[in-house]
C-alpha positions, 0 to 999 in steps of 0.5 A: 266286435262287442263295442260295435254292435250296440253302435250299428244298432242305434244308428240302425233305429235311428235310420228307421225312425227317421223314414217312418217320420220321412213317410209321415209327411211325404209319399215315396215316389209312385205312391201318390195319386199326384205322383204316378211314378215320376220318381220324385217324392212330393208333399200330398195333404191328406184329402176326404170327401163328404166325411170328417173323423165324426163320421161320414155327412152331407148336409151337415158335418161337424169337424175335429181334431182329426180334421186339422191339416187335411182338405175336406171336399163337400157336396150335396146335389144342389142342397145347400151345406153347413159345417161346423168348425172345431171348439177353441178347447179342442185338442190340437187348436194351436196358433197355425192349426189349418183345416180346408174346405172345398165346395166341390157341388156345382150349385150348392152354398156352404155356410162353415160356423164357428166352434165355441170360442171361435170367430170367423174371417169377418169376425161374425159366426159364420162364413161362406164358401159359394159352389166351386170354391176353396178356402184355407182356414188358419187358426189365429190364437193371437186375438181374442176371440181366437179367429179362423182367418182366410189363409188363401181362397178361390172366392174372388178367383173366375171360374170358366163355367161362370163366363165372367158373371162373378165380376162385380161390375162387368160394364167397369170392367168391360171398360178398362178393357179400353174398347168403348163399344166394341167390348159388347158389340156384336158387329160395328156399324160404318159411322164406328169405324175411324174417318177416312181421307176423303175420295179414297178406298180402304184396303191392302194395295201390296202384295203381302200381308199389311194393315189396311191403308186409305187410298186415292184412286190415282195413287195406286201403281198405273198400268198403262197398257191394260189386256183384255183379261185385266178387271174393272168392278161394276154396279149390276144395275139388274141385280140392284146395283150388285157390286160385280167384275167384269174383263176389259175385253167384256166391256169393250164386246159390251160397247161394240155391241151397242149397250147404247141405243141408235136409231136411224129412219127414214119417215115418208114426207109428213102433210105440210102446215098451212097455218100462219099462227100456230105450229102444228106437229109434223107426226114424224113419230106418229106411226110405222112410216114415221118411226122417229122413236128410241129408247135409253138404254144404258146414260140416258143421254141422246142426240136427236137430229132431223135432216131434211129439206124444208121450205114455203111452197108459196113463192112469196113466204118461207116456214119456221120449223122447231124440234120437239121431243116427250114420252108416252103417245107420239102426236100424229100430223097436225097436232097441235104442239106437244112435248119439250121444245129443244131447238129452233126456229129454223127458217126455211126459204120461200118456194124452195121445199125441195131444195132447201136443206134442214139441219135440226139437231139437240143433246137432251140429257138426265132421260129415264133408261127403258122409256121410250121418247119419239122426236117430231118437228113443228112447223108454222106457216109465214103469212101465207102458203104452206110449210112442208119437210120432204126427203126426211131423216130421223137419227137417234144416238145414246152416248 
């Protein structure tokens, strides 16, 4: 027992010395800030604010021996800082010696200067550390002059709050980025887009998800039996063109309807013409007895026809008739002639008003929707009697 005891207590000063060294360098677990009890034990550099083993500072601390291997954070509410490093004579500057600083102020530089004997990163008197910034300083005593050298650093690093704005050069950056104009476009103009195959629609034609794809129109999959619930787009021409839908039942109601305009009449028998050298209007839209009158509503396309039964009344000549159509005032009977002829002469035969059938008829396109044209006939004497029309019809019919 008495050979015993002198060995249990060496080995017990040995296990004591070594946890005080072990504590020395790591926190027992739970003991940390960093390490709230998650029960593994971690290395922890020892940290101090605005202070250095020269006292509390803002503006300006002066850091020692007892500044080594520890980080030091700075701020000074937007004012501007400048530290001062420790002398090379000082205790503890050894080749590896490491101090860091962090420039926790939001706006503010740091200027750190070099002790005596001292050079910084770049080799001059002083570095700096820009707001938000860390920089490990590691003391090199293998140059001359000894020199604090940049271990690692944050300077370079972004930093979310800047929005890019540390980047040297954003227009190269934004153009390694491979994205030519779109990296600052705000929206992307048609003639930006990539060509398309012509007469087609860009769009995704599946019934799942997939990437656009340009398409003709007959290369869609047919439906060869449309209902009246199917859906077509249109153009709503009284809402400026307004791209809509409307059913195929809708449109069929429309057409049944009469979107395109008609007009059927029955004008009084016009004054004949007695005139052998000059076509005269017969007034057959002049007026309420002769409402020969139609206005465009949806092409602009329209088929006038007159029917009646027109001749000369002398017993030796015949008449000439010629069809006639125009916008505004309709001219009354024995106008003298106006508008745009499209049709004729038809000739009608002598002393036969009565009997003599007149068929005069015209397709006039490319007619402005909402204006209303009237249609007439202008008839001529031969050489002798009188032109006349009796039993008249006016038609009319948008198509």
């Amino acid at each position: 027992m008495k050979t015993r005891a002198p060995f249990l207590l060496g080995f017990a000063l040995a296990f004591i010395v070594t946890l005080a060294m072990a504590q020395t360098f790591w926190a027992l677990p739970g003991t940390s800030v960093l390490d709230p009890g998650t029960g593994f034990a971690e290395m922890v550099l020892p940290a101090q604010t605005n202070a250095t083993s020269n006292g509390a500072c803002s503006s300006a601390c002066t850091f020692g021996p007892g500044d080594l291997f520890k980080k030091t954070r700075r701020s000074n509410g937007g004012s501007s800082m400048s530290d001062t490093f420790p002398a090379a004579s000082a205790s503890g500057m050894v080749n590896g010696a490491r101090l860091v600083v962090s420039n926790t102020d939001a706006s503010a530089t740091l200027t750190t200067n070099a002790g005596s004997g001292t050079v910084m990163p770049a080799g001059g008197s002083t570095d700096t550390i820009g707001p938000g910034r860390d920089v490990a300083y590691e003391f090199d005593t293998t140059v001359s002059p000894p020199q604090w050298r940049g271990s690692y650093n944050t300077r370079s690093a972004l930093l979310a709050a800047n929005n890019l704005s540390e980047l040297t050069s954003a227009a190269t950056a934004r153009g390694n980025l491979g994205l030519g104009v779109f990296a600052t476009a705000s929206s992307v103009t048609p003639s930006q887009l990539a060509t398309q195959n012509a007469y087609t629609f860009l769009g995704n034609f599946t019934g799942s998800l997939a990437a656009p794809t340009a398409t003709a129109i007959g290369s869609l999959t047919n439906k060869s039996s449309p209902t009246t619930s199917d859906l077509i787009p249109i153009a709503d021409e009284a809402a400026s063109g307004a791209i809509k839908y409307a059913t195929i039942g809708q449109v069929g109601t429309a057409l049944s309807s009469g979107i395109g305009a008609a007009l059927q009449a029955n004008p009084s028998n016009p004054t004949g013409n007695s005139s052998t050298s000059a076509y005269k209007m017969m007034g057959l839209g002049a007026d309420v007895s002769h409402p020969c009158k139609i206005t465009p509503a949806a092409t602009g396309r329209i088929r006038f026809t007159i029917i009646a039964n027109g001749g000369n009344t002398s017993g030796a000549d015949y008449g000439s008739f010629e069809l006639y159509y125009g916008s505004g005032t309709a001219p009354a009977n024995a106008a003298s002639v106006t508008g745009t002829e499209i049709g004729g002469p038809w000739i009608g035969q002598a002393n036969v008003v009565g009997t003599n059938p007149l068929n005069a008829e015209a397709i006039v396109t490319g007619l402005t929707v909402g204006t209303a044209y009237w249609f007439d006939l202008a008839a001529e004497a031969g050489t002798a009697g009188t032109t006349a029309l009796s039993s008249v019809s006016c038609l009319a019919q948008e198509f």
